[in-house]
SEVEX-204137 format. One record per residue: x, y, z of N, C-alpha, C in turn; residue in one letter. Coordinates in nm, 2 decimals, padded with zeros to 4 digits. Example, Ala and Ser with C-alpha at 12.3 -4.5 7.8 and 13.67 -1.06 7.14 Angstrom:
<recs>
{{01.32; -00.57; 00.78}; {01.23; -00.45; 00.78}; {01.32; -00.33; 00.78}; 'a'}
{{01.28; -00.22; 00.71}; {01.37; -00.11; 00.71}; {01.29; 00.00; 00.79}; 's'}
</recs>
This chain:
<recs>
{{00.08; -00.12; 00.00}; {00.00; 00.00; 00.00}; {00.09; 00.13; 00.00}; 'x'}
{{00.06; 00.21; -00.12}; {00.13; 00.33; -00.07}; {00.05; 00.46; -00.06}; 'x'}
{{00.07; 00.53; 00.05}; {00.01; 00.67; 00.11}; {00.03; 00.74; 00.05}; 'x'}
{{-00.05; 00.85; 00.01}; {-00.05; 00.98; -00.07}; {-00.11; 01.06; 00.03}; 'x'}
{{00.01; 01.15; 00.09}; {-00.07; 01.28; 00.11}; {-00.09; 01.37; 00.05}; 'x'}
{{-00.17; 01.48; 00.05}; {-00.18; 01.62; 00.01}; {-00.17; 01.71; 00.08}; 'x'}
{{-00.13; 01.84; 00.05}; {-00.16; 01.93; 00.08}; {-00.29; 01.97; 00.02}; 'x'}
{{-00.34; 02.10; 00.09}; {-00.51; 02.11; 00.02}; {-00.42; 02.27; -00.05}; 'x'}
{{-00.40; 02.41; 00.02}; {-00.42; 02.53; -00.05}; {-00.34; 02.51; -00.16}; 'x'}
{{-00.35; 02.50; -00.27}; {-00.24; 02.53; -00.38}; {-00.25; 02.38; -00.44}; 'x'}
{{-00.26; 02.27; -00.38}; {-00.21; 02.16; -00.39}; {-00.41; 02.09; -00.48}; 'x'}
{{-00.50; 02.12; -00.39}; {-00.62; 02.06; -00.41}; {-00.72; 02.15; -00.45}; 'x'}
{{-00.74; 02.34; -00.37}; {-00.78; 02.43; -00.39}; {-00.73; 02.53; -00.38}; 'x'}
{{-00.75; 02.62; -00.51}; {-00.67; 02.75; -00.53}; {-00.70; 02.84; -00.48}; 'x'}
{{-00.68; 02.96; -00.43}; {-00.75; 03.09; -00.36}; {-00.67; 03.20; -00.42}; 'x'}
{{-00.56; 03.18; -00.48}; {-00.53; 03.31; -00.49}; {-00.48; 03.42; -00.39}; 'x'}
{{-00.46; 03.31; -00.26}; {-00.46; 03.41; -00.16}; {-00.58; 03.48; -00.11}; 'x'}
{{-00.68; 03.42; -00.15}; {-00.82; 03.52; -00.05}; {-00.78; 03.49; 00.05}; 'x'}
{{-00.79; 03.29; 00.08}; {-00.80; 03.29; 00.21}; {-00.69; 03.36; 00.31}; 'x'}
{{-00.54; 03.35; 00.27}; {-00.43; 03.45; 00.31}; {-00.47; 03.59; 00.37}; 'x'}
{{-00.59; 03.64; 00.29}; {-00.63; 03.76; 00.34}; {-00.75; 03.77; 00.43}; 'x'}
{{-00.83; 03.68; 00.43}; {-00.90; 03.65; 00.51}; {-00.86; 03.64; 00.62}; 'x'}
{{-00.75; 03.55; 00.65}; {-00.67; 03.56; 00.78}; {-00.67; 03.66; 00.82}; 'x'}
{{-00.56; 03.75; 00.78}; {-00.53; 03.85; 00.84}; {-00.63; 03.97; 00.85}; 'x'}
{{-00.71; 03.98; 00.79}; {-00.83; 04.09; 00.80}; {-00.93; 03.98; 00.94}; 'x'}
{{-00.94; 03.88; 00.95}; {-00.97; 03.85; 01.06}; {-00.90; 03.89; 01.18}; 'x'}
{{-00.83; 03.85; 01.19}; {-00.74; 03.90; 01.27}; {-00.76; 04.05; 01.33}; 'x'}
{{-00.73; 04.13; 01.24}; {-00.76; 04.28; 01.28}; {-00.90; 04.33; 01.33}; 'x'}
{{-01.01; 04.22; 01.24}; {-01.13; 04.27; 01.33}; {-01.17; 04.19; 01.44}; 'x'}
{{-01.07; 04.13; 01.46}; {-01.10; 04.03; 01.58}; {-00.99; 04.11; 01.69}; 'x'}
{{-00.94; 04.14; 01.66}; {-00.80; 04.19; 01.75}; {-00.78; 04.32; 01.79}; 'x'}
{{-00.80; 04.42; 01.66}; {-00.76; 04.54; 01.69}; {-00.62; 04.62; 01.63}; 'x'}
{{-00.55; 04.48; 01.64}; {-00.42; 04.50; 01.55}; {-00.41; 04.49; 01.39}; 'x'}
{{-00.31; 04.56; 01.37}; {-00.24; 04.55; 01.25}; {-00.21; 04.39; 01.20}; 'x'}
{{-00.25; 04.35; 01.07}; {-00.15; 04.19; 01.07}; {-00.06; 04.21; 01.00}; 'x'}
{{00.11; 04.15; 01.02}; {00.25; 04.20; 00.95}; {00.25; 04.16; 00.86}; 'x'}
{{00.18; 04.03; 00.82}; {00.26; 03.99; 00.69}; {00.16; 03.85; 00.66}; 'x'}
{{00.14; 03.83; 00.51}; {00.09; 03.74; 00.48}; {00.18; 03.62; 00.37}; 'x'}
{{00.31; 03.69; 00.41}; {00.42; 03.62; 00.34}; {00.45; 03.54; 00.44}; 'x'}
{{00.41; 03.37; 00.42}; {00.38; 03.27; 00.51}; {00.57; 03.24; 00.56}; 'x'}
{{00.64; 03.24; 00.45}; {00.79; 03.24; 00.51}; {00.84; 03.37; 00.58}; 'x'}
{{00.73; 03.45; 00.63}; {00.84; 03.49; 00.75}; {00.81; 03.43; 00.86}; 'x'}
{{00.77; 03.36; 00.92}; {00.74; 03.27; 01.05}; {00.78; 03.15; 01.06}; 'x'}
{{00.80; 03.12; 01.17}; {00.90; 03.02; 01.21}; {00.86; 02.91; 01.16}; 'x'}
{{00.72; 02.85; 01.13}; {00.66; 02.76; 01.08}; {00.56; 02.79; 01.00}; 'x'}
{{00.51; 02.73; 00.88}; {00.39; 02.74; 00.82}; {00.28; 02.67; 00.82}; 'x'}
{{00.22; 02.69; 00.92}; {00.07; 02.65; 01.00}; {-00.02; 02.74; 01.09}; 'x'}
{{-00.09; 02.75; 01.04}; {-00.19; 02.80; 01.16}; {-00.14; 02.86; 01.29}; 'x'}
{{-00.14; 02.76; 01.35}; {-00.10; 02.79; 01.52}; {00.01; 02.84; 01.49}; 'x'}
{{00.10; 02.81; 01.44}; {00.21; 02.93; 01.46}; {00.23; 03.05; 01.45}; 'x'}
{{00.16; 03.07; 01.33}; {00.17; 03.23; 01.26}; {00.07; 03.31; 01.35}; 'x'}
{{-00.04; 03.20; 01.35}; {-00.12; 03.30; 01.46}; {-00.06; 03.35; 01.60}; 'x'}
{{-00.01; 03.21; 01.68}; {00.04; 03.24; 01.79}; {00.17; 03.34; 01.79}; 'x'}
{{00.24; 03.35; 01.68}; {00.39; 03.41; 01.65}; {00.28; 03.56; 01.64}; 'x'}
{{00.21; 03.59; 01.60}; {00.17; 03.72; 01.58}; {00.11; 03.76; 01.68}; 'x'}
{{00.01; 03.67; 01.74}; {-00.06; 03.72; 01.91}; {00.03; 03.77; 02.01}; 'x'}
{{00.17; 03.69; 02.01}; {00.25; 03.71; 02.11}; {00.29; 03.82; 02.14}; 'x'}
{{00.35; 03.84; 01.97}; {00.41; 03.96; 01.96}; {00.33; 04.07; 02.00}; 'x'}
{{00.22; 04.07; 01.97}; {00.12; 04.19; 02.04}; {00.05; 04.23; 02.19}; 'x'}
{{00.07; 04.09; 02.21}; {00.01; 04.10; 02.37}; {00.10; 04.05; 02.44}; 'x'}
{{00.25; 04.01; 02.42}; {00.31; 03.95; 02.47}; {00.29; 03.84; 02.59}; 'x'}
{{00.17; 03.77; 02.53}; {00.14; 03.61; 02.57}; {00.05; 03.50; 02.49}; 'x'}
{{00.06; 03.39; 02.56}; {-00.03; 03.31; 02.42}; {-00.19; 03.35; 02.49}; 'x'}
{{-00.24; 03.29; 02.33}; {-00.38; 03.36; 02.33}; {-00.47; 03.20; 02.43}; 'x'}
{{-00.56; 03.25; 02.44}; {-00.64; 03.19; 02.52}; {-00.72; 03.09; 02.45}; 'x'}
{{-00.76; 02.94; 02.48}; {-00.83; 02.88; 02.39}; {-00.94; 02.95; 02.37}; 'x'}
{{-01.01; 03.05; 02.42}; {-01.14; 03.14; 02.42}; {-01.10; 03.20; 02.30}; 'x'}
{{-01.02; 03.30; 02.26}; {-00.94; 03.35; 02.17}; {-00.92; 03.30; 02.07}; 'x'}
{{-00.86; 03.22; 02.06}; {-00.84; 03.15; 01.96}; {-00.98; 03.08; 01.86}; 'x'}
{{-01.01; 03.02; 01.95}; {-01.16; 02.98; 01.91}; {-01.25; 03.07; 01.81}; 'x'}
{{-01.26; 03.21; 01.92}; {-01.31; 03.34; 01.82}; {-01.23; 03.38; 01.70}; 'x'}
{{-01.15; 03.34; 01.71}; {-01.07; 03.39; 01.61}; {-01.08; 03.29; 01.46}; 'x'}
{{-01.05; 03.14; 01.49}; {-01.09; 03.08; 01.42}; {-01.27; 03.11; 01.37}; 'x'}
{{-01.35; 03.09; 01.44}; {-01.50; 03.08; 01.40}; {-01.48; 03.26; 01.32}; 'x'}
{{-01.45; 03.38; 01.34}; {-01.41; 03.48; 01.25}; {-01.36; 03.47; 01.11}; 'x'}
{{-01.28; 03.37; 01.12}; {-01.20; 03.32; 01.01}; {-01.26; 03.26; 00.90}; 'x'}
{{-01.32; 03.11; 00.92}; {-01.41; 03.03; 00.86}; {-01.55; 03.14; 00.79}; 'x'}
{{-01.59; 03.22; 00.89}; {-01.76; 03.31; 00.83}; {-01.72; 03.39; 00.71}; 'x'}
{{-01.55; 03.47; 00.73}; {-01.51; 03.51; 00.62}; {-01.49; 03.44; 00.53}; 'x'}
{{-01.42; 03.34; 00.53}; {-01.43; 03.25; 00.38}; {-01.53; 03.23; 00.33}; 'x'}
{{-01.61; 03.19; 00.42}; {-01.73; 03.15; 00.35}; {-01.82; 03.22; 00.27}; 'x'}
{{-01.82; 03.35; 00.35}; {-01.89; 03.47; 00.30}; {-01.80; 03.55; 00.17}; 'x'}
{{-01.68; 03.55; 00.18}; {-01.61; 03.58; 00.03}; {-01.62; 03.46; -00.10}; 'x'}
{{-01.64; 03.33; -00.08}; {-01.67; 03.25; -00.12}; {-01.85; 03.28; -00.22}; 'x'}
{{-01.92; 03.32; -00.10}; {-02.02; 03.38; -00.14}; {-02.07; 03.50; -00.27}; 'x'}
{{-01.99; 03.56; -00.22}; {-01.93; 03.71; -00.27}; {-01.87; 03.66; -00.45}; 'x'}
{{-01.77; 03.57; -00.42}; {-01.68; 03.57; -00.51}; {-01.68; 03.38; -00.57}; 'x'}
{{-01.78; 03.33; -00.62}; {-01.75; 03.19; -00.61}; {-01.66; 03.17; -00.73}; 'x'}
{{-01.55; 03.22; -00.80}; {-01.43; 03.16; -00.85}; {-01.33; 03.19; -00.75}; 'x'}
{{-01.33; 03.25; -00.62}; {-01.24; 03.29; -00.54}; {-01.19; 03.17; -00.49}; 'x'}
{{-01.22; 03.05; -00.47}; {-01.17; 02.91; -00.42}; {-01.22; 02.80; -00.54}; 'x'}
{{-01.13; 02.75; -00.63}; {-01.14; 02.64; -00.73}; {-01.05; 02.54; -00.72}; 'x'}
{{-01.16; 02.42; -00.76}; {-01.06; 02.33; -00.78}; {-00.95; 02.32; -00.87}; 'x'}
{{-00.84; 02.26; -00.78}; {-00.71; 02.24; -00.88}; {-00.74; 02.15; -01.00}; 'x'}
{{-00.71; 02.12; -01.11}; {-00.79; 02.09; -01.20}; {-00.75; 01.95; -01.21}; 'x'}
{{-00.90; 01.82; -01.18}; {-00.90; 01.72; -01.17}; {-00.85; 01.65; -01.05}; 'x'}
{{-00.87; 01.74; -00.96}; {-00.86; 01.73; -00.79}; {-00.92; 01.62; -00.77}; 'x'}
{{-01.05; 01.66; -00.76}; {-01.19; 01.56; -00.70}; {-01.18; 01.44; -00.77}; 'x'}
{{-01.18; 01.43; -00.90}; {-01.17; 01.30; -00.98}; {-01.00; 01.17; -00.92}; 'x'}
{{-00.93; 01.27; -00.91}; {-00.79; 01.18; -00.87}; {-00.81; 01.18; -00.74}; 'x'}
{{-00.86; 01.24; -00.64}; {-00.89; 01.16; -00.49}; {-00.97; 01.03; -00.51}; 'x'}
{{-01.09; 01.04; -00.57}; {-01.19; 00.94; -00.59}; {-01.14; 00.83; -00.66}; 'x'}
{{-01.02; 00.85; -00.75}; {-00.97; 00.73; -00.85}; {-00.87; 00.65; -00.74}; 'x'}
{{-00.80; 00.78; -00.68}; {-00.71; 00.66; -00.63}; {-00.77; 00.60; -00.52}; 'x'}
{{-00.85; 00.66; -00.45}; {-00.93; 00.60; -00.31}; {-01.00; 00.46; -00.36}; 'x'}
{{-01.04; 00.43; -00.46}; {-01.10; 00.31; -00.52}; {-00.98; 00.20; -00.56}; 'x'}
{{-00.86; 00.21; -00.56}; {-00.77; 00.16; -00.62}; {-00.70; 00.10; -00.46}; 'x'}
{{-00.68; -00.03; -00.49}; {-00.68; -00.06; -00.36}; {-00.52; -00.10; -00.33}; 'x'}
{{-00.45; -00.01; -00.44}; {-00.28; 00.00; -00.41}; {-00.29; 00.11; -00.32}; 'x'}
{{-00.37; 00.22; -00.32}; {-00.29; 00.38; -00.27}; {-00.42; 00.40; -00.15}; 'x'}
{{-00.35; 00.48; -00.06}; {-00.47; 00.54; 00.05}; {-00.42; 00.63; 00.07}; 'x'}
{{-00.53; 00.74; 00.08}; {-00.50; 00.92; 00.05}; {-00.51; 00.93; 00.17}; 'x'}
{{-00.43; 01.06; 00.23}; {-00.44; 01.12; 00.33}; {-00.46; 01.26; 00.25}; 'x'}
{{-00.49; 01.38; 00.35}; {-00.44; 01.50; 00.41}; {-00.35; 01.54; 00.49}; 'x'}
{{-00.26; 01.60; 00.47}; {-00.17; 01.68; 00.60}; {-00.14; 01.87; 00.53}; 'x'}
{{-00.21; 01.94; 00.62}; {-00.21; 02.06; 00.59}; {-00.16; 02.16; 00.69}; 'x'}
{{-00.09; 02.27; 00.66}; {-00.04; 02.37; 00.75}; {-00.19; 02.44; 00.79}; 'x'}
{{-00.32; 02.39; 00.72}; {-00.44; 02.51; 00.82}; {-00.48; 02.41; 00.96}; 'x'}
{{-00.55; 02.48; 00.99}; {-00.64; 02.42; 01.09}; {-00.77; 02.36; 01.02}; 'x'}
{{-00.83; 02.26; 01.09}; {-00.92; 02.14; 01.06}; {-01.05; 02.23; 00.98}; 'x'}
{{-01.13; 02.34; 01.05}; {-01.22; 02.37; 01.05}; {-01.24; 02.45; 00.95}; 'x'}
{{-01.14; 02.55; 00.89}; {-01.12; 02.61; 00.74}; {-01.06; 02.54; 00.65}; 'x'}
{{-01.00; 02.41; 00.69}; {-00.96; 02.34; 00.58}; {-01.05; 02.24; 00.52}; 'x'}
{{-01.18; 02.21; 00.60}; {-01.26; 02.13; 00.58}; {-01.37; 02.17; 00.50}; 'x'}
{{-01.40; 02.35; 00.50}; {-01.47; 02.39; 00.45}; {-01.42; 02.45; 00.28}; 'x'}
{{-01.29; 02.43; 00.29}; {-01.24; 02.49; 00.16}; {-01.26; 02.31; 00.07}; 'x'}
{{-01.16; 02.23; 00.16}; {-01.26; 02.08; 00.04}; {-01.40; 02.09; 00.03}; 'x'}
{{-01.45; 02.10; 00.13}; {-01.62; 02.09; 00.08}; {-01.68; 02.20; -00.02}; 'x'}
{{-01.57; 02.25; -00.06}; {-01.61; 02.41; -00.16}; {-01.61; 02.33; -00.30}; 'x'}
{{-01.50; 02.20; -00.26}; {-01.46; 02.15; -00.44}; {-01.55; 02.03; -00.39}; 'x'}
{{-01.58; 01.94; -00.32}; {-01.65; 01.79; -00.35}; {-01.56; 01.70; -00.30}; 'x'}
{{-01.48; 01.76; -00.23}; {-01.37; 01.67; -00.23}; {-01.41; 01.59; -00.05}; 'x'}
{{-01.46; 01.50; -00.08}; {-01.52; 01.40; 00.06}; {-01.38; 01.40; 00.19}; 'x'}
{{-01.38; 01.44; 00.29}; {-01.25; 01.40; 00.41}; {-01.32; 01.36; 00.52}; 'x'}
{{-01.38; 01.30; 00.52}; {-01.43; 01.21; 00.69}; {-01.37; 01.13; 00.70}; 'x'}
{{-01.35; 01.04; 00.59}; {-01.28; 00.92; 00.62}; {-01.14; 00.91; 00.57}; 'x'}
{{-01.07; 01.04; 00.58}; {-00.94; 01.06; 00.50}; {-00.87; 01.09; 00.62}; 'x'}
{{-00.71; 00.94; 00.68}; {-00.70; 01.01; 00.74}; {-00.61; 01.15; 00.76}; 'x'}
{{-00.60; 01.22; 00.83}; {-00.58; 01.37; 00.85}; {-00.48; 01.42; 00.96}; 'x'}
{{-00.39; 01.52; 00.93}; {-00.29; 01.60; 01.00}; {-00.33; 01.75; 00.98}; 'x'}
{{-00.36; 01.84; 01.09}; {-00.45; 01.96; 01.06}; {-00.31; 02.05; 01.14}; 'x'}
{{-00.30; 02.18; 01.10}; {-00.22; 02.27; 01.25}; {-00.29; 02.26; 01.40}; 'x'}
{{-00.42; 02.21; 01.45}; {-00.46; 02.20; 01.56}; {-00.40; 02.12; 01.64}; 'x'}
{{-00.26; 02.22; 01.74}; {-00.17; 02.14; 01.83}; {-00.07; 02.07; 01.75}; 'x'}
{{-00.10; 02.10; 01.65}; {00.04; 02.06; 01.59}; {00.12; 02.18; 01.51}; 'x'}
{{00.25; 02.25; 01.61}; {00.30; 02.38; 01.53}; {00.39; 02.34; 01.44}; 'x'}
{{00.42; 02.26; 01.43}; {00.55; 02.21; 01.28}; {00.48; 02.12; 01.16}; 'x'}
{{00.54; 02.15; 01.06}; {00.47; 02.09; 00.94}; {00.51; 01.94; 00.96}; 'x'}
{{00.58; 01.89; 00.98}; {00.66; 01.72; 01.04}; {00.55; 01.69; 01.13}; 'x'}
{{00.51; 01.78; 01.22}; {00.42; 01.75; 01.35}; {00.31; 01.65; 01.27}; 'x'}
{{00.24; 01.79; 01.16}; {00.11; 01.73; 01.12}; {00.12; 01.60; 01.00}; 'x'}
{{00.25; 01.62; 00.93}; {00.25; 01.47; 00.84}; {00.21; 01.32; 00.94}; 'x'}
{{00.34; 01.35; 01.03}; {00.34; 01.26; 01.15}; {00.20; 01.25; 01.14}; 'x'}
{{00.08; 01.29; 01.22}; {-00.02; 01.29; 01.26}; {-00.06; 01.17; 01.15}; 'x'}
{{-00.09; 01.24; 01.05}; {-00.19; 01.16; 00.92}; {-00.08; 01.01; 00.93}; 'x'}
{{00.04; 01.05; 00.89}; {00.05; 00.89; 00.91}; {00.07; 00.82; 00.96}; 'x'}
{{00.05; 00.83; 01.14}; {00.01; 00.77; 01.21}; {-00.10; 00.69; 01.23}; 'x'}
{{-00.22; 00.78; 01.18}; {-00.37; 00.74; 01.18}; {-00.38; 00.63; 01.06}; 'x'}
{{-00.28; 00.65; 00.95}; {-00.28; 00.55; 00.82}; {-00.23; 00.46; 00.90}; 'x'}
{{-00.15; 00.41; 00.97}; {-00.12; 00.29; 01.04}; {-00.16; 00.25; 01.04}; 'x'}
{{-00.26; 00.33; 01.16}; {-00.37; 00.25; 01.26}; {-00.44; 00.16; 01.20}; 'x'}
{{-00.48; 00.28; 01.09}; {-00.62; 00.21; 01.02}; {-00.59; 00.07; 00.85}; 'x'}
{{-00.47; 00.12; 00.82}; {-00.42; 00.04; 00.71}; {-00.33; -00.10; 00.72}; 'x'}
{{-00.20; -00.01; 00.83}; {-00.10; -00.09; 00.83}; {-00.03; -00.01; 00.79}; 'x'}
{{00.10; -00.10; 00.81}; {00.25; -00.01; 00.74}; {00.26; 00.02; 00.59}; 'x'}
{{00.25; 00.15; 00.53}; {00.27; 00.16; 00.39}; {00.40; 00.09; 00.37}; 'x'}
{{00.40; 00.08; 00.23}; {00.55; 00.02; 00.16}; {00.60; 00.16; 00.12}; 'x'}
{{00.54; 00.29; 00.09}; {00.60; 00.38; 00.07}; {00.51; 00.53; 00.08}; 'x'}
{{00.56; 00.62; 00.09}; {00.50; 00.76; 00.15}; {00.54; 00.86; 00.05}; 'x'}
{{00.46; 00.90; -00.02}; {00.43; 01.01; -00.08}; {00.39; 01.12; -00.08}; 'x'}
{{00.42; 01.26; -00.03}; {00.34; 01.40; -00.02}; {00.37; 01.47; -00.13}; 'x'}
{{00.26; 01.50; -00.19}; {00.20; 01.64; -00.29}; {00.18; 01.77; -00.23}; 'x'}
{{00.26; 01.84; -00.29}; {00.22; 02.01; -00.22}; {00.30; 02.10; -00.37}; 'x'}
{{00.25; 02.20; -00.31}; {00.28; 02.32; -00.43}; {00.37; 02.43; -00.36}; 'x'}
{{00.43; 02.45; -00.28}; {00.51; 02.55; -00.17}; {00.70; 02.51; -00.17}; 'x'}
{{00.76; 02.60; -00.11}; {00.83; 02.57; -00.08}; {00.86; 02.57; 00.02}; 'x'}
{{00.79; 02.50; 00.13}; {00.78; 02.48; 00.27}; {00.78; 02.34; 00.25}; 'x'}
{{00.67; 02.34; 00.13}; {00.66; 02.15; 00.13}; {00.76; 02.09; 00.05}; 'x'}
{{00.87; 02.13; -00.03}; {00.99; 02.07; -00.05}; {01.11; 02.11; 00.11}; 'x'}
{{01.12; 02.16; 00.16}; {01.14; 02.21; 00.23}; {01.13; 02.05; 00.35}; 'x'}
{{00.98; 02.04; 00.38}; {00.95; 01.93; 00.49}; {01.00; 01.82; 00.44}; 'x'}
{{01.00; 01.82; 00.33}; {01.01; 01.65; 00.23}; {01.15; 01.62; 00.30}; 'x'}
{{01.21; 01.74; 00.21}; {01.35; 01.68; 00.23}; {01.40; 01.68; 00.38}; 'x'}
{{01.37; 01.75; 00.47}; {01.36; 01.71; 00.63}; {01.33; 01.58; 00.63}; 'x'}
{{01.22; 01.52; 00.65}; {01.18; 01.40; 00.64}; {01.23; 01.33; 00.53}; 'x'}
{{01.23; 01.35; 00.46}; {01.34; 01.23; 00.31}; {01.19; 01.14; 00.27}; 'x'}
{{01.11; 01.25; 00.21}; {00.99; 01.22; 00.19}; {00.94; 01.23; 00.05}; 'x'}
{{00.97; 01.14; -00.03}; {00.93; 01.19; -00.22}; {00.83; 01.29; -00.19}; 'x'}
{{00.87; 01.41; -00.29}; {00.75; 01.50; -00.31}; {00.70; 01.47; -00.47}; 'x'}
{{00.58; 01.52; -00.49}; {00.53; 01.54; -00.61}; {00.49; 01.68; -00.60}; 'x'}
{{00.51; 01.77; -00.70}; {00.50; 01.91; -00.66}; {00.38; 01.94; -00.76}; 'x'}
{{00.28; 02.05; -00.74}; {00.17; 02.08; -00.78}; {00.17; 02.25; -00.82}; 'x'}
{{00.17; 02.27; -00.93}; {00.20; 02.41; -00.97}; {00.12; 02.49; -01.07}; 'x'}
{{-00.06; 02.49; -00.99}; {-00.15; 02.56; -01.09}; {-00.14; 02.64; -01.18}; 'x'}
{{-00.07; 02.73; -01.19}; {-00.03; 02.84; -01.25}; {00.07; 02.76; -01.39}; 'x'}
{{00.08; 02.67; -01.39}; {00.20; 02.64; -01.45}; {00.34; 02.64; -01.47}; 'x'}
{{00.33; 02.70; -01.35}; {00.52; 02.78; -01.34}; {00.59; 02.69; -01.31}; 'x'}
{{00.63; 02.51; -01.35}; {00.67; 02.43; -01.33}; {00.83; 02.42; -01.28}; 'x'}
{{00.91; 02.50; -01.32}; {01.02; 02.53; -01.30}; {01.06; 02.58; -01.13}; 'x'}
{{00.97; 02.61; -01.11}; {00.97; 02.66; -00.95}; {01.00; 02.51; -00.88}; 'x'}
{{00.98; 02.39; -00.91}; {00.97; 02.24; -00.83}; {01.12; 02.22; -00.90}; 'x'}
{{01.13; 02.22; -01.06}; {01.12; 02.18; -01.14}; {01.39; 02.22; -01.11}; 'x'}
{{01.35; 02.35; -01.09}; {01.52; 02.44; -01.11}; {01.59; 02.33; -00.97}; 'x'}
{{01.51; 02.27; -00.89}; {01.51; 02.26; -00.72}; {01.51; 02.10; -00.71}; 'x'}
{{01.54; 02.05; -00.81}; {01.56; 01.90; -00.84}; {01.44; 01.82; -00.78}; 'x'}
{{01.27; 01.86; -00.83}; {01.18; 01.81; -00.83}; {01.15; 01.74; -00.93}; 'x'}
{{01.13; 01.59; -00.93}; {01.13; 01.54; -01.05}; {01.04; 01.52; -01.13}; 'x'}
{{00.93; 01.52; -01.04}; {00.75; 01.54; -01.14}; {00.66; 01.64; -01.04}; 'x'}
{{00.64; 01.75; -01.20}; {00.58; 01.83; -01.14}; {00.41; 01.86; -01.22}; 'x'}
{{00.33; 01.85; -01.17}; {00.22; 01.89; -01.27}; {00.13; 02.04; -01.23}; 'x'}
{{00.07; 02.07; -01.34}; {-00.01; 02.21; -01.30}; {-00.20; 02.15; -01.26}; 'x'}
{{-00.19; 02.05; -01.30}; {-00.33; 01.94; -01.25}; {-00.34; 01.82; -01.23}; 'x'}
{{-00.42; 01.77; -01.25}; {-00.45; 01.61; -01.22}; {-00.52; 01.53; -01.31}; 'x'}
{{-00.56; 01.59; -01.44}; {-00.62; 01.53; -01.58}; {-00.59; 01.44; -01.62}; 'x'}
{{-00.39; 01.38; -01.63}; {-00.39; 01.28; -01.68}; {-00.34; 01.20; -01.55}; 'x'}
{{-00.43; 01.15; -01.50}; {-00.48; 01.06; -01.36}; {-00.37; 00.95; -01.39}; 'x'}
{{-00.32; 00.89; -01.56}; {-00.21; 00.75; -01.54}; {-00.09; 00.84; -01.54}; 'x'}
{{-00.08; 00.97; -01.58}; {00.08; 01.03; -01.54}; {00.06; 01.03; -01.41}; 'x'}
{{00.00; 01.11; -01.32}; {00.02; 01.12; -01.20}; {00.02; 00.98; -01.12}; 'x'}
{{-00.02; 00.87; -01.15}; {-00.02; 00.71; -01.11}; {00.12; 00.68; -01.09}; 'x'}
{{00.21; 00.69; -01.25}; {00.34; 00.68; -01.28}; {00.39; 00.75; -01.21}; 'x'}
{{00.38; 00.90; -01.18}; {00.44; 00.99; -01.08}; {00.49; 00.91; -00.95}; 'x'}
{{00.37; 00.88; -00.87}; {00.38; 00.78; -00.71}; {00.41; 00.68; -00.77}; 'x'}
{{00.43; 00.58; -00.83}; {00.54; 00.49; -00.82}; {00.67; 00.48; -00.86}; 'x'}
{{00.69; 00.61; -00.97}; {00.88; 00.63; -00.93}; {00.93; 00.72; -00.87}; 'x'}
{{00.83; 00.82; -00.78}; {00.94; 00.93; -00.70}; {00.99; 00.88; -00.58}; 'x'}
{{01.13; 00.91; -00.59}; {01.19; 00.86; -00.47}; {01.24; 00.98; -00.36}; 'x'}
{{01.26; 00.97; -00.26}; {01.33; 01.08; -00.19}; {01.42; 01.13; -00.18}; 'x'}
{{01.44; 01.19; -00.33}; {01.63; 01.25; -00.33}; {01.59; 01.38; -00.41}; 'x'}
{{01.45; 01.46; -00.36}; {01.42; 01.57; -00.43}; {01.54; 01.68; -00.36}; 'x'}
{{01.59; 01.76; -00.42}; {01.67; 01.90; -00.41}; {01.77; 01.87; -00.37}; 'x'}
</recs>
C-alpha cells in the first residue's frame, strides 16, 4: 500500500490568496491590531498555530487563550465562506482534484491522506467548496500541531492504525515549505504548480511536477517512481 498525502491550499484548492487575506483581515477585526505579513515564510513555521500564535505574542506579549483562539478561528471560517459567497471563482478546484482523490481512493494499491499547515475547520470547509469527501481521509490539521513534520506525522500515524504499514510515503504540495518538509523528512514530493510555473519544483531537483490532475495515469506513474532524493 502506498500513502498519498496532500496538501489542500495550492495543492487541491486555489485561492489566490483570499484565504491569506481573510486571515489577516480576521485577525484585525478580531484583535484590533495591525496583521505583519501574509508572506507565510516569515514565521517560524507554516501552519496555523504558529503564525497566529507568532503574531498574538508579539502583540500581547502572551499566548492567546483557547477562548481566543476559538473566536478567532469561528471569525476566520464566516469570512471565507462569506467571500466564497461574494466571489465563487475565489476558491477552485485544482484541475481534476476531486476526480484523482476518488480514483485513487478506489484503487486498492494507494490510500490518500491530508496533511495541511491550516487548521481542521477552514480546511474542511475549503474541500467541501470543491466535493472533495475528508471524513474518512485520514488527516494531519495545524490544531496542536505547530511544525509541518508535527502534522505529516499525525496523518501517518492514523494511516497505520487504520491500514498498516505503507510500503512507501508520498506528499503532494505546491510551496516551498513543502519541499522544504520532504527533504527534512526524506519524503518523495510530487510538486503541484496551478499556474503552470513548473520550474519553481522543477530548477530545485523536483522530478515530477504537474499544473493538475487530468492525466490521472501520469500522475499514477508519478507515485510509483518518485523517490526521496528531491533538491
Amino acid at each position: 500500500m502506498i500513502f498519498v498525502i496532500f496538501d489542500i491550499d495550492g495543492t487541491l484548492v486555489h485561492s489566490n490568496k483570499v484565504d491569506s487575506q481573510c486571515f489577516a483581515d480576521s485577525y484585525e477585526q478580531v484583535f484590533g491590531r495591525s496583521f505583519p505579513s501574509i508572506d507565510w515564510r516569515d514565521y517560524p513555521h507554516v501552519t496555523d498555530d504558529t503564525i497566529f500564535g507568532t503574531v498574538f505574542k508579539h502583540h500581547f506579549s502572551r499566548s492567546a487563550t483557547d477562548w481566543e483562539k476559538q473566536k478567532f478561528q469561528e471569525h476566520f471560517v464566516a469570512s471565507i465562506i462569506a467571500e466564497r459567497e461574494k466571489k465563487p471563482e475565489a476558491f477552485y478546484e485544482v484541475p481534476g482534484a476531486r476526480a484523482m482523490v476518488e480514483a485513487l481512493s478506489r484503487n486498492e494499491r494507494y490510500r490518500v491522506g491530508i496533511a495541511t499547515g491550516g487548521w481542521q475547520a477552514p480546511a474542511q470547509v475549503k474541500l467541501d467548496f470543491v466535493g472533495i469527501k475528508f471524513a474518512e481521509i485520514p488527516a494531519g490539521y495545524a490544531d496542536g500541531n505547530p511544525t509541518r513534520p508535527d502534522i505529516i506525522h499525525t496523518a501517518v500515524n492514523q494511516a497505520r492504525a487504520r491500514y498498516g504499514e505503507p510500503t512507501k510515503i508520498v506528499y503532494v504540495g505546491d510551496a516551498i515549505w513543502d519541499l522544504a518538509t520532504c527533504q527534512e523528512m526524506e519524503l518523495p514530493l510530487i510538486g503541484i504548480r496551478v499556474k503552470g510555473d513548473l520550474k519553481f519544483f522543477t530548477e530545485r531537483g523536483v522530478k515530477f511536477v504537474f499544473s493538475g490532475y487530468e492525466d490521472l495515469a501520469a500522475f499514477e506513474q508519478a507515485i510509483e517512481l518518485v523517490e526521496s532524493s528531491n533538491g
